[in-house]
N, C-alpha and C positions, 0 to 999 in steps of 0.2 A: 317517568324517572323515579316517582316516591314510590310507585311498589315495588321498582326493582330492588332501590336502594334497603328499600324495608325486607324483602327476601333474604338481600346477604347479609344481611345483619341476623335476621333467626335461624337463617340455615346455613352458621357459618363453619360449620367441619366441615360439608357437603363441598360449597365453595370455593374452602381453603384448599382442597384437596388437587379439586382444576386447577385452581390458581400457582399450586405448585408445579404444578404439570411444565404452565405456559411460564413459569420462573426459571425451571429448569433446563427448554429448549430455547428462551432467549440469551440466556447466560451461554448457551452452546454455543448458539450463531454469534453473539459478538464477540465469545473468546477467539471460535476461530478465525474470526474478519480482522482481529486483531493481529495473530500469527502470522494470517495472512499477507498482511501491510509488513509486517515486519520481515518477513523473507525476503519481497517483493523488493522491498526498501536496500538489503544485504546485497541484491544483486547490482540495482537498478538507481540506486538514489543520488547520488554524483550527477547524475544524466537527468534523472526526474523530475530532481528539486532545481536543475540549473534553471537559468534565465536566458538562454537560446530558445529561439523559435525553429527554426533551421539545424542541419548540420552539411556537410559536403566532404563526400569522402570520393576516394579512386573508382573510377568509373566498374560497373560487374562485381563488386564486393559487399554485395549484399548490407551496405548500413554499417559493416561491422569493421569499428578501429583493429581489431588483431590483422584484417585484413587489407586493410586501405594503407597508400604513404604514398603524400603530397607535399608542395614545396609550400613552406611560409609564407614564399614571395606573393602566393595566387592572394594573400590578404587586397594587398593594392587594388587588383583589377574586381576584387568582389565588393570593394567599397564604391565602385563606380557603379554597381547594377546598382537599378530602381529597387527603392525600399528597403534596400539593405542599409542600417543604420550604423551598426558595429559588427566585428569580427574577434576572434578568437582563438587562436589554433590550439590544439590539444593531444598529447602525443601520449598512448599509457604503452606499460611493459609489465609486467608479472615477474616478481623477484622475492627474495627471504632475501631476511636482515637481521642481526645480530650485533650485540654489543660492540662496537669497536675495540672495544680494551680488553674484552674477549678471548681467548685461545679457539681457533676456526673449527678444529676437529671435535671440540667438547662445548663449546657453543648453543646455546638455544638458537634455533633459527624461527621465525616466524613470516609467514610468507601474508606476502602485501601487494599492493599494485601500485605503480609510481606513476604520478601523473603529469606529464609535463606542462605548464602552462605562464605566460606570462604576467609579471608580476601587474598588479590593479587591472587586469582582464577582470570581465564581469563573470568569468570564469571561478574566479580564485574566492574562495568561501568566506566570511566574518571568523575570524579566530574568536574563540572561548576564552581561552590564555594567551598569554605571550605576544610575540609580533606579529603582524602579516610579513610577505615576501617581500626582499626588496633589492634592485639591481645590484646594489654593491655587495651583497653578500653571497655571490652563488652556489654556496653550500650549503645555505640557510634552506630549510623544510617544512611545511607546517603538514601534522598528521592525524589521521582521526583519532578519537578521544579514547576509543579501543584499545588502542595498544599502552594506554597505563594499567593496565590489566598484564599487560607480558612486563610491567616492571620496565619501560621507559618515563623519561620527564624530560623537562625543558631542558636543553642544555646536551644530551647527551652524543655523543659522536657516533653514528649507524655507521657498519660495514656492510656494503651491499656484495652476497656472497657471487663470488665467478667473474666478478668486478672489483677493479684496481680504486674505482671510486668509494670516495667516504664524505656523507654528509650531517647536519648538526640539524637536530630539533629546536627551532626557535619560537613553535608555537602550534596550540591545538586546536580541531575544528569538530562540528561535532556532524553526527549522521549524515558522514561521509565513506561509502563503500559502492565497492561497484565489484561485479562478477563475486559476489559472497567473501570479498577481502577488505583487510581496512585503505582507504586510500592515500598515500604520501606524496603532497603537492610540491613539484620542485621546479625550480626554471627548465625551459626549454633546453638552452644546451647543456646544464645536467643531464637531463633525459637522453639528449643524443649522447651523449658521452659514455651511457648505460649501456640503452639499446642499439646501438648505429657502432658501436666500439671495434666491428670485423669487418676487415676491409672489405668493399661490395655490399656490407649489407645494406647498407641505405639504395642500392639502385641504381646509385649516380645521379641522385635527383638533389639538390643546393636544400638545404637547411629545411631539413624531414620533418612531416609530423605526420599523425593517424587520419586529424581531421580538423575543419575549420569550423566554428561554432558560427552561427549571423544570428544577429537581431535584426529585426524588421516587423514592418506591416506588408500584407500586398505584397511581398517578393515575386518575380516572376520568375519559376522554377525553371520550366522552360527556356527562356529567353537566357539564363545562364547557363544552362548545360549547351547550348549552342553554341556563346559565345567563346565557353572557356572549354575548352577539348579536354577529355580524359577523366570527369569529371558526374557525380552522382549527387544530387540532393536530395536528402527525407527529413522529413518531419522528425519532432524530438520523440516522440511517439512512435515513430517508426524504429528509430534509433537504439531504443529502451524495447523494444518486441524482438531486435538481431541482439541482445545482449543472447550470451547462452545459456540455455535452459531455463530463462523468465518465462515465454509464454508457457511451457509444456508443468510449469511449476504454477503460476498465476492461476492458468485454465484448471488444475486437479483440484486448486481451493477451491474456487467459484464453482464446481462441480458438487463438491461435497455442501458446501452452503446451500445452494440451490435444491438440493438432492434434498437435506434435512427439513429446510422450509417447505417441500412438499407436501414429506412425509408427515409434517406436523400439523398442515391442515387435515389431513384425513383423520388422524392422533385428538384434535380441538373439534372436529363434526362430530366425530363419534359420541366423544365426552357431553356434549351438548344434546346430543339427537336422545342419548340414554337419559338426559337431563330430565328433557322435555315428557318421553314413554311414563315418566315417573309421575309427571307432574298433571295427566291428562285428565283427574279429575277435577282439579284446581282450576283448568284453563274452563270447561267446563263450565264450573258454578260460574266463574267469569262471563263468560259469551251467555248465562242461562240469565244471569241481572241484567242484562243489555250491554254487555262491555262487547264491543265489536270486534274485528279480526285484527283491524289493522292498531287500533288498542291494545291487545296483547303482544301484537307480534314487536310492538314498540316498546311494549315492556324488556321484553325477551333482548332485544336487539341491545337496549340501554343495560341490561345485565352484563351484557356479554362485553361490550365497551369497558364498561367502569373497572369488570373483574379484569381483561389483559391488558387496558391502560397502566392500570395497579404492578400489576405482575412483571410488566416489560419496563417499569421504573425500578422494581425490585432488581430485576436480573442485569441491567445497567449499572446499578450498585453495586451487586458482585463482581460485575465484570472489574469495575475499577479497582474493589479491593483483589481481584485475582492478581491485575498490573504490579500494584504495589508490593504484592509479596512475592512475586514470578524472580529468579534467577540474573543476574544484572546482564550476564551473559545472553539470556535467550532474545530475540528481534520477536518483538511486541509492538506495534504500533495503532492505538484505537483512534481511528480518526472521528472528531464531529459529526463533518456529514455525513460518513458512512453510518455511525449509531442514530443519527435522525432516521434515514435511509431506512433501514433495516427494522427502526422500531415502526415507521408506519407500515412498512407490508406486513410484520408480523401481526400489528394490530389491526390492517385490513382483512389479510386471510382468517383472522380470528372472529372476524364480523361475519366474511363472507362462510366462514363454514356454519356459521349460524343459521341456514339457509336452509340447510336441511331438518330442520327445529319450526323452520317457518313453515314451511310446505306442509311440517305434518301440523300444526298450529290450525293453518289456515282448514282441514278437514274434519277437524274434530265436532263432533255432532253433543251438543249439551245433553240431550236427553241418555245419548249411547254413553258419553262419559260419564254419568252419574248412575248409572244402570235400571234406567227405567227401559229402557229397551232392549230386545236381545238378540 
């Protein structure tokens, strides 16, 4: 470790040079992992960040609330399976909304997703501002923190467009969106009141919703869909992969990150392998004093740690002043363990492409490298 440390220290343009390299491709991969999380998040995070284990939707509807509509009532009989601890039903709709006091034809609209759900369900989010939900109010709202950006606040009266309904902001929540909108939490029969508003369109089925949320340990998936006919359980994960367009959006990230991380092992061998061609008379006098293979190649190795340990704490730094200056608008989200995540494989593939520096390490003949032989 002191000759490596003593190398970067004399030969520090050389170095700095790599070392900007691996500053450069880590700043890449955590900006995008960031992006990443944040679109993910745009689509998916109502659903991601809840506190269900389970959901239950209409039997053949693929996981997906646009698709599913079930009664309320089935809450009772799902409190009775095993393991099931609590329930939740949850009812969304896609709608624009606009100032109440507004004129309709000249109106901003801004389109949002309304989410039915019952007030103190473990459903319903920690308000930022304001109130949470509460049965005596059922006009009351609480909405993601996005739309004070469209110039809403507390208090204000929504027209929901195509709908005779009108509801009141009483409080805000924060990274709350689901299918790329912001989300508008309102009691249940608000919700029906929205979406259910054409005669028939509920089915004919007593007090509609999209789906039933459960807590539990151990639930037995099975043994419910037996009991209760017409009926589908998946996981929250399951739930969150039928939102639309999350996986085929999720998967091109992870694609591209993966893809990059490759490419920059071969980008970090190269840089090293030229490193080392350079270096082969130095190794050399080394092995020609008795310094052995595994000697040097432990040098090499300790080099190459200290320099992308260095560099991927650098490019970590950037990434969080990227955060801080990025657009309030844009979905940014850097999570912990992904930048743990990410910095040890980067720092492993920057070890491991070292490898090809070792091999030629372990060849180098003392006598051939100082040119007494030809």
């Amino acid at each position: 470790m002191f000759l490596a440390l003593k190398e970067l220290k004399h030969s520090k343009g050389r170095f700095i040079m790599i070392g900007l390299i691996i500053v450069f491709i880590s700043w890449l991969v955590f900006v995008l992992s960031g992006l990443g999380t944040g679109l993910s998040d745009l689509a998916t995070s109502t659903l991601k960040y809840s506190k269900a284990d389970y959901i239950v939707f209409e039997k053949e509807t693929d996981f997906s609330f646009s698709k599913s509509i079930l009664s309320e009532n089935l809450e009772e009989q799902l409190l009775d399976e095993k393991g099931v601890e609590a329930v939740a039903s949850m009812g969304t709709v896609s709608a624009s909304i606009r100032s109440a006091s507004s004129d309709e034809e000249n109106a901003t609209k801004t389109d949002v997703l309304i989410a039915g759900i019952q007030p103190g369900s473990f459903m319903e989010p920690a308000v930022s501002s304001g109130k949470a939900l509460i049965n005596s109010n059922s006009n009351g709202v609480i909405v993601d923190e996005s739309l004070k950006e469209d110039g809403f606040s507390l208090g204000d009266q929504l027209a929901i467009n195509g709908s005779n309904e009108e509801v009141e902001i009483i409080g805000f929540v924060q990274n709350e969106t689901l299918n790329h909108q912001p989300v508008i939490f309102a009691q249940l029969d608000k919700f029906r009141a929205i979406k259910y508003a054409a005669p028939g369109s509920d089915n004919g089925i007593e007090n509609p919703v999209n789906g039933i949320l459960l807590q539990g340990t151990d639930v037995d998936v099975e043994a419910v869909t037996e009991t209760i006919d017409g009926v589908e359980i998946g996981t929250k994960d399951e739930a969150v992969n039928a939102v639309p367009g999350y996986t085929a959006e999720n998967g091109t990230i992870m694609m591209m990150l993966w893809f990059l991380i490759i490419i920059s092992a071969f980008i970090i061998g190269v840089f090293f392998y030229v490193l080392t061609n350079q270096k082969t008379q130095q190794f050399g006098v080394l092995k020609a004093i008795g310094g052995s293979n595994g000697f040097v190649i432990k040098t090499v190795i300790s080099q190459v740690f200290v320099l992308s340990a260095v560099s991927i704490l650098v490019g970590i730094g950037l990434t969080y002043l990227t955060a801080a200056v990025l657009p309030e608008g844009m979905p940014f989200n850097l999570k912990l363990p992904m930048v743990i995540i990410y910095s040890i494989v980067l720092l492993a593939i920057s070890v491991l492409s070292s490898l090809f520096s070792v091999i030629k390490i372990s060849k180098i003949d003392p006598l051939t490298a100082l040119g007494r032989l030809e």
